[in-house]
N, C-alpha and C positions, 0 to 999 in steps of 0.2 A: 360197786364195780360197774365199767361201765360198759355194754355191750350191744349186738346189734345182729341180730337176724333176720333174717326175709326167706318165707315160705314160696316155692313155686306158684307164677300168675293163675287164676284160675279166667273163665270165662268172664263173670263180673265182678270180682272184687279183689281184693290185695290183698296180705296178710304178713304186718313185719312186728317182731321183737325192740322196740328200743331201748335201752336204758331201762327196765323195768315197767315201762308202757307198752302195751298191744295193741297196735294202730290198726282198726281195720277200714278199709276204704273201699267205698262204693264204685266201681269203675265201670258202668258203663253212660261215658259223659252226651254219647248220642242221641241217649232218650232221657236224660236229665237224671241218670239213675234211680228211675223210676223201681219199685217195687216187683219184678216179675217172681217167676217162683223159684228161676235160679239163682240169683240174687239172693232172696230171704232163705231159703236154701241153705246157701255159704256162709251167709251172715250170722245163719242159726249152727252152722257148723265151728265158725272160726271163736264164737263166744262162747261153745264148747271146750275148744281147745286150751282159749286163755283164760278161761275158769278155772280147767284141772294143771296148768303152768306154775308152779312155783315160783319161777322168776319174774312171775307177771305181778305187777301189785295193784294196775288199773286197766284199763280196756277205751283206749278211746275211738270213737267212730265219725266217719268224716269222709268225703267225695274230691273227686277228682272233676276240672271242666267249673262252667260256671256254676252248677247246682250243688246243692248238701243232697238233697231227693224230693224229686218232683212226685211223690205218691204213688199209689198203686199204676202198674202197670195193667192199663183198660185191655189192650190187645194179648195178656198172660199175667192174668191177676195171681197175687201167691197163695197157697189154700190149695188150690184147682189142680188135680194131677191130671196128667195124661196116659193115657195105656197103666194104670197103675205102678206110675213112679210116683220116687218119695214127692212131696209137697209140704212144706211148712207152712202151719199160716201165720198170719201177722199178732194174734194173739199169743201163740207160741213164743212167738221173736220178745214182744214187750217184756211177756212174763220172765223170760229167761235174762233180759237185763237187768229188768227189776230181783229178781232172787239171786244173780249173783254174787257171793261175797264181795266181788273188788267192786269200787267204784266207776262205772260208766260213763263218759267224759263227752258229751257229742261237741266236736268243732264245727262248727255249721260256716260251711263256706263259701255258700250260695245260698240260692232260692231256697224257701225248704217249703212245699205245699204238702196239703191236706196227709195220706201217712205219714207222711217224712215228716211231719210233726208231730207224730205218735212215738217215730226214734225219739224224738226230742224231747216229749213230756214223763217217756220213760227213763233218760240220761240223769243219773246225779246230780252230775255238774252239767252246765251248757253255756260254753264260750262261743259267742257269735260274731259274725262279720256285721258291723255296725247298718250298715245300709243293705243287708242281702233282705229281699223281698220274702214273705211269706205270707199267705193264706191256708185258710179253713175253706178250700175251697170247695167243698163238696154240693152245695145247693146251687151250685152255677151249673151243675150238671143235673142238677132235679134229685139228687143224692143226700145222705145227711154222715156226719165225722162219728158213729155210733163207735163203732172198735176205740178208737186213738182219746173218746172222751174219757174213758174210763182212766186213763193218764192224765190228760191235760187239763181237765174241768180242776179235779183236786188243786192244779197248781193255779189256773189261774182265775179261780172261784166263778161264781153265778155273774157276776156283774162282767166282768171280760169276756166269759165263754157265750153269752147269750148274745151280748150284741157283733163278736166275730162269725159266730156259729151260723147266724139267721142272715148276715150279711152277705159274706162271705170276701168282706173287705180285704185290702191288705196291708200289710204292716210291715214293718222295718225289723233288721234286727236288735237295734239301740230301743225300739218300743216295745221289743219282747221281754226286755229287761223290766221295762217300768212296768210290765204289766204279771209278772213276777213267773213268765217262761222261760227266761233264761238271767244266769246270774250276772254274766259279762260282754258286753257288745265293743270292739277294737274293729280298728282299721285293718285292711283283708292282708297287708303286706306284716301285720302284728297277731295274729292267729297265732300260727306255732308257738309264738314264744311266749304267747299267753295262757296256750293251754299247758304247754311244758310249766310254766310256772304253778299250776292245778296239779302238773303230776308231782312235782319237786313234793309240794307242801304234801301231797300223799304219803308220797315216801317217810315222811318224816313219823308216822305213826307207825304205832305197831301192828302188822297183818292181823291179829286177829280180835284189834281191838278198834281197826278200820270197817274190817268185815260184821261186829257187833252194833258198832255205831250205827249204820247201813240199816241193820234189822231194826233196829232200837228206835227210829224215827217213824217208823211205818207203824211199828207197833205200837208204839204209846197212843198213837191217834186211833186207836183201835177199841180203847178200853177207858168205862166212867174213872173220875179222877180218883176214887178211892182205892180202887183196883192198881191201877197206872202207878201208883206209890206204893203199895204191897210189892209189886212185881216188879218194880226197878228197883229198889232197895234188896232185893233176892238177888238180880243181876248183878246189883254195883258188888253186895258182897263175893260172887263168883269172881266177877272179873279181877276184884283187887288182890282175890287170892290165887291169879294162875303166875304162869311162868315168865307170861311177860308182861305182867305186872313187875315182877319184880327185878327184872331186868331193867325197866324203863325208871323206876325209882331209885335203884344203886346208880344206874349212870346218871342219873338227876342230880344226885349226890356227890357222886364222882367227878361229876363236871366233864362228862364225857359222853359221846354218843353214843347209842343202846344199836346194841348187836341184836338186830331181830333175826328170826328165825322164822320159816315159812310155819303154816299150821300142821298139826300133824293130822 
């Protein structure tokens, strides 16, 4: 079914329904949507929202303007509350992309510096605009990428984190691909229709055998190989025995598409 919502504008960021994607967008393009605390804030509110959504099956994140997110905001860094109001901090934000069941999609559609490549190391998927600029650029300010490496180092091992990190060179988004940050780099006027193409192939699993998968790749790298086979062979047999196992096997059967159903 095909449908379409949009939440009221907030001060930084957007919040729409599509099709079974949660688009959320960073909007404040004045300062390169930069990191503030209102911002991580929303951002930490709206991946709430499309977590506990039924009709949500991924969560993609993405800017408005020439930038995807130019990093922490220096003049209202996030963390930092004032008169005690709430404050997210950016550790907050990663962990709750990372632990959500649905897959996290970032379209990167600009620039994406030093945090804003922390959204990016915590995203699932990451379809980029082939030429949008990005650095680690944190030691150009006498600083180091401590928060955001705890995501990005995993993906892009010792050998690319060590010579971006200390540089703080910068990079394309067609060579964040090769350097194994992002999965897809396209031209900026092919964005949408390549991450739509990332939600399509979502949709096509089962919600809670998307949402396993998701856990099941973190995990196995977690545990010695003899364990890692104890404990996915316990999963495999759970999962082949739930409900939509066996929905997805009769329509296999059937020749017909499998009627998912949200998790219970």
């Amino acid at each position: 079914m095909n449908e379409s919502r949009t939440m009221p504008g907030t001060e930084a960021t957007q919040y729409a329904v599509e099709n079974g994607a949660a688009w959320i967008t960073l909007n404040r393009p004045e300062n390169r949507n930069a990191l503030s605390t209102t911002l991580v804030n929303e951002l930490d509110d709206h991946l709430t929202t499309a977590t506990h959504d039924d009709s949500v099956r991924c969560i993609v994140i993405t800017g408005t303007g020439p930038a995807f997110c130019a990093g922490a905001d220096l003049k209202n860094p996030p963390g930092h509350s004032v008169d005690g109001a709430r404050a997210v901090s950016l550790p907050e934000v990663l962990k709750r992309m990372i632990d959500s069941p649905k897959p996290v999609i970032s379209a990167v559609n600009g620039a994406a510096f030093a945090g804003g490549l922390g959204l990016v190391g915590a995203s699932d998927i990451v379809v980029a605009v082939e030429d949008a600029p990005c650095s680690f650029s944190e030691v150009r300010i006498g600083v180091i990428p401590a928060i955001i490496a705890v995501v990005c180092v995993p993906k892009l091992g010792t050998h690319h984190a060590m010579k971006l990190f200390v540089t703080g060179e910068r990079f394309t988004g067609a060579q964040a691909v090769q350097m194994g940050l992002a999965h897809r780099a396209v031209p900026k006027d092919q964005l949408r229709a390549a991450v739509q193409e990332e939600i399509d192939a979502i949709r096509l699993g089962g919600p809670i055998a998307v949402a396993e998968s998701k856990k099941l790749v973190r995990r196995v790298q977690q545990l010695p190989m003899e364990e890692a086979f104890a404990e996915m062979a316990i999963w495999s047999r759970r999962m082949f025995g739930s409900e939509e196992a066996a929905e997805g096997l009769a329509a296999f059967r059937e020749k017909r598409k499998p009627s998912w159903t949200p998790p219970s």
